[in-house]
DRENPA-3360 file (N, C-alpha, C; in nm, 2 decimals, always signed):
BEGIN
1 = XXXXXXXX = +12.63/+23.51/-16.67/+12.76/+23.54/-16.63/+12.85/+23.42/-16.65 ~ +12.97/+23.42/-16.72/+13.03/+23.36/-16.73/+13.14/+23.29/-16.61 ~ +13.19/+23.16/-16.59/+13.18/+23.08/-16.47/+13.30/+23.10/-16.48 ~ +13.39/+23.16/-16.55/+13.55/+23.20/-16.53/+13.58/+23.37/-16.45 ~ +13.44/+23.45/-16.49/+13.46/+23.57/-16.42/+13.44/+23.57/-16.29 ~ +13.36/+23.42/-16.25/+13.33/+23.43/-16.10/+13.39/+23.44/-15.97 ~ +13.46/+23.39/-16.00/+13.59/+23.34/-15.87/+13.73/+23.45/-15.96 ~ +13.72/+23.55/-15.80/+13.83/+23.60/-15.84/+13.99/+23.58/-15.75;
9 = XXXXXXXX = +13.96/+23.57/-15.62/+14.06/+23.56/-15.57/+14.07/+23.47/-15.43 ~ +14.09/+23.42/-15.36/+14.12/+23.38/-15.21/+14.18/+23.48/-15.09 ~ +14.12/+23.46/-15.02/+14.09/+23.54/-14.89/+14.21/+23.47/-14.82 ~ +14.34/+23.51/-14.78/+14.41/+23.45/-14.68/+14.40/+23.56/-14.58 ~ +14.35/+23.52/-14.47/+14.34/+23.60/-14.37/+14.37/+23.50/-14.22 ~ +14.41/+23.50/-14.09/+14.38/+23.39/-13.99/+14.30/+23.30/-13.98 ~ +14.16/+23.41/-13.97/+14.08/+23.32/-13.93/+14.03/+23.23/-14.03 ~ +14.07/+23.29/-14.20/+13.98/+23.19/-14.31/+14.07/+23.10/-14.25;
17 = XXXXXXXX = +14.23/+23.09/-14.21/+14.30/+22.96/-14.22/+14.27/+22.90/-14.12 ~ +14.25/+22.91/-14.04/+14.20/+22.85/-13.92/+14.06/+22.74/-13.95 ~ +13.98/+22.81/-14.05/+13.83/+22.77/-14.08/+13.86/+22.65/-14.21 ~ +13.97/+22.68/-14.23/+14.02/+22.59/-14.37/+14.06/+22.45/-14.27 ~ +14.13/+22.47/-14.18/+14.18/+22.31/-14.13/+14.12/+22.27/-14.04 ~ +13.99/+22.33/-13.97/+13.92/+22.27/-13.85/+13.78/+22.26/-13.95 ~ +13.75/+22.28/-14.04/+13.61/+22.30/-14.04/+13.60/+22.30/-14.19 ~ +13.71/+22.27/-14.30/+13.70/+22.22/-14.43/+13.63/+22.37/-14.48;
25 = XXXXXXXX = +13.65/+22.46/-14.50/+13.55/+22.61/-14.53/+13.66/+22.68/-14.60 ~ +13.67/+22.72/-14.70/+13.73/+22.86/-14.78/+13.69/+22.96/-14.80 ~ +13.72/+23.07/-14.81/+13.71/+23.19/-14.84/+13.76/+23.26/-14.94 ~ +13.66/+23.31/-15.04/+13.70/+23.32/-15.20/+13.66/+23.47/-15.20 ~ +13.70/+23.58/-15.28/+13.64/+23.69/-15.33/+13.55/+23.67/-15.48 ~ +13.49/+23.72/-15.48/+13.37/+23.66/-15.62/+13.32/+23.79/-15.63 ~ +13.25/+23.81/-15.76/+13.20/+23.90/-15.82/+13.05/+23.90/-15.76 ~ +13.02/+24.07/-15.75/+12.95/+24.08/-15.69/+12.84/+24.07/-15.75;
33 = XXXXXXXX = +12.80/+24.05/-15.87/+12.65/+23.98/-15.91/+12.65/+23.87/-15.92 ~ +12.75/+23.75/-15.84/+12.72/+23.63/-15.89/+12.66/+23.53/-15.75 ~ +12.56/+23.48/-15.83/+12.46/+23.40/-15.72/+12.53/+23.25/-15.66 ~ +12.44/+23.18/-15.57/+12.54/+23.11/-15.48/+12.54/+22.98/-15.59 ~ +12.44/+22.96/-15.67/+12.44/+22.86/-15.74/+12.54/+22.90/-15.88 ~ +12.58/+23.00/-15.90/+12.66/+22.99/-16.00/+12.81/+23.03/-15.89 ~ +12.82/+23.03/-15.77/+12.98/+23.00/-15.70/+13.00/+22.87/-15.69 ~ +12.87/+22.75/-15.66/+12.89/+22.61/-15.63/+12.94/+22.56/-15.78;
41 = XXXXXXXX = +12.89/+22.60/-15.89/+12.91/+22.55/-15.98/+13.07/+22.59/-16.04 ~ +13.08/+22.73/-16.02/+13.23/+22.78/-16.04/+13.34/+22.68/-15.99 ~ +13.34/+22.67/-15.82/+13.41/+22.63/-15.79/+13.45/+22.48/-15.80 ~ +13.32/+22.41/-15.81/+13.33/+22.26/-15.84/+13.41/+22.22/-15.93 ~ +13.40/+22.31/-16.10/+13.47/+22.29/-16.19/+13.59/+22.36/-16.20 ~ +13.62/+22.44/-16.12/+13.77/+22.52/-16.15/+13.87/+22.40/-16.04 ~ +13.82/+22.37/-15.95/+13.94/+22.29/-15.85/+13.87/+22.14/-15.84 ~ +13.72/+22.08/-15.92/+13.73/+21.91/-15.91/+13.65/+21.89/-15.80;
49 = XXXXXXXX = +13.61/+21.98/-15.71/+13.55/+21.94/-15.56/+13.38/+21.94/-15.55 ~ +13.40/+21.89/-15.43/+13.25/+21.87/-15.41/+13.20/+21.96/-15.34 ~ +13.12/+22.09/-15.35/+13.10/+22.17/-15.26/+12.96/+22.13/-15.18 ~ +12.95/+22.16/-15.04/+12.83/+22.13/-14.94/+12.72/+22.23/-14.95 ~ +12.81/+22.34/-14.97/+12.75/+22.48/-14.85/+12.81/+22.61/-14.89 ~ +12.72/+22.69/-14.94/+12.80/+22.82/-14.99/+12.71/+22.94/-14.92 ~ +12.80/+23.01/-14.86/+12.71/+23.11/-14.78/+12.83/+23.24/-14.85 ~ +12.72/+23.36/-14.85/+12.78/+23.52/-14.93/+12.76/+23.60/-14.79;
57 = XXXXXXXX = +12.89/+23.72/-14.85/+12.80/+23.86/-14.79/+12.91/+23.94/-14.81 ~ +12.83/+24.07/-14.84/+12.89/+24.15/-14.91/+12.95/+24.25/-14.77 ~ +13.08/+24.29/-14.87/+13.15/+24.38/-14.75/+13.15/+24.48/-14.79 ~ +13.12/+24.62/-14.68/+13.09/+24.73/-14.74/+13.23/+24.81/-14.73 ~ +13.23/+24.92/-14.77/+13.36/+25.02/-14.85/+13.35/+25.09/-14.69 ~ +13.53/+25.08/-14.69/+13.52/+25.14/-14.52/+13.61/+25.27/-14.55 ~ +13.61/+25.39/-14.51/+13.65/+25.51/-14.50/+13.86/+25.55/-14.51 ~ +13.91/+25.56/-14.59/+14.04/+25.55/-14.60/+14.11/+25.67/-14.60;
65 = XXXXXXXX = +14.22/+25.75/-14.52/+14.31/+25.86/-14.54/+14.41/+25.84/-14.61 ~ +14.49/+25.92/-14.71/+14.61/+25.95/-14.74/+14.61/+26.10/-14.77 ~ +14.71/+26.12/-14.62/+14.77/+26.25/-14.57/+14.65/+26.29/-14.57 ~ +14.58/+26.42/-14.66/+14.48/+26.52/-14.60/+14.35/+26.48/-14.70 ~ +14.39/+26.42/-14.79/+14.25/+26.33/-14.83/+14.20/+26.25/-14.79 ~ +14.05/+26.22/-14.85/+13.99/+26.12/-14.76/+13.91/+26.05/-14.92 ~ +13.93/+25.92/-14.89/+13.87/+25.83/-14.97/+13.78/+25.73/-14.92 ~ +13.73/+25.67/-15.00/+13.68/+25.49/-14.98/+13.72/+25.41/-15.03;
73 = XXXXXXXX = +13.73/+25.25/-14.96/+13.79/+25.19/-15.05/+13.69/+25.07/-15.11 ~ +13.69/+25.01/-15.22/+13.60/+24.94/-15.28/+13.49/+24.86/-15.23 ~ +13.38/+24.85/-15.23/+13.32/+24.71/-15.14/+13.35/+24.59/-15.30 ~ +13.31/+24.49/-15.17/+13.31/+24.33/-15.25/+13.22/+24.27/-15.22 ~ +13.26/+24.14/-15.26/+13.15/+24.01/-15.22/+13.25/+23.88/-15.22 ~ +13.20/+23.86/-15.05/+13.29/+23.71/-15.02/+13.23/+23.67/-15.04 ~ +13.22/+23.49/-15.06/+13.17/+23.36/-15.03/+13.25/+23.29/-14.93 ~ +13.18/+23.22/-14.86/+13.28/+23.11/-14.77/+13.18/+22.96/-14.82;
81 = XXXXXXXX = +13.29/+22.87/-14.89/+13.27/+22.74/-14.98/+13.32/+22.61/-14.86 ~ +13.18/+22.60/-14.82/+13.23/+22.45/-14.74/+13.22/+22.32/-14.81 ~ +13.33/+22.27/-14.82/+13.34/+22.15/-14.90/+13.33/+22.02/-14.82 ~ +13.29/+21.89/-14.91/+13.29/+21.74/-14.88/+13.41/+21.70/-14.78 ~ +13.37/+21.60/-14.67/+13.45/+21.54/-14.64/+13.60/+21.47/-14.74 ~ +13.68/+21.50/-14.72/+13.79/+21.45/-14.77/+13.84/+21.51/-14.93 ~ +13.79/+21.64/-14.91/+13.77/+21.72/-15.07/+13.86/+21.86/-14.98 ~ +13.98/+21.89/-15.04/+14.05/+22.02/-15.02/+14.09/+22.11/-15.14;
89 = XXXXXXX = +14.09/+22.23/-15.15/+14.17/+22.31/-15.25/+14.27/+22.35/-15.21 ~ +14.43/+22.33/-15.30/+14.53/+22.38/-15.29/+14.57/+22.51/-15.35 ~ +14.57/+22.65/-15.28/+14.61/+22.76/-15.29/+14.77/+22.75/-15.35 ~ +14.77/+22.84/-15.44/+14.96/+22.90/-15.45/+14.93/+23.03/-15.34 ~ +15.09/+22.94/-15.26/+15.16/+23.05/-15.12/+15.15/+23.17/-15.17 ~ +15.14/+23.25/-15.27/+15.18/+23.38/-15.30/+15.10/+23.43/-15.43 ~ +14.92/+23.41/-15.42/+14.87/+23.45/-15.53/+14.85/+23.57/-15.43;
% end
């Protein structure tokens, strides 16, 4: 798998931000066949950092209405990337 398809997006949610400034941890969306050793390696070389600790898990497709249809909507695969002391990634406010 190629190390540019891996990493697709960041998770801004409260609690990732909360986990971002107490606890040095991000929350990335990643492709769902990609293993933890090709996320450590993705992310080391797309942002420069030192990663610790990469833990996955996939989220399952939760049940969706609009009006009198019923859908689902996609599952994924998060990782949460705990990185080195004194090592941060800077997000754009509005990806």
């Amino acid at each position: 798998m190629e190390l540019f398809n891996i990493l697709q997006r960041p998770v801004m949610t409260e609690k990732s931000t909360i986990s971002q400034e107490m606890q040095n941890k991000y929350t990335l969306q990643v492709s769902s066949k990609a293993t933890k050793r090709q996320i450590k390696k993705a992310v080391e070389l797309a942002f420069k950092v030192k990663v610790v600790r990469v833990n996955t898990l996939n989220t399952k497709s939760k049940q969706k209405r609009m009006g009198r249809f019923v859908g689902k909507s996609t599952p994924w695969k998060k990782a949460i990337v705990t990185l080195a002391e004194g090592n941060n990634i800077e997000f754009i406010a509005n990806y």
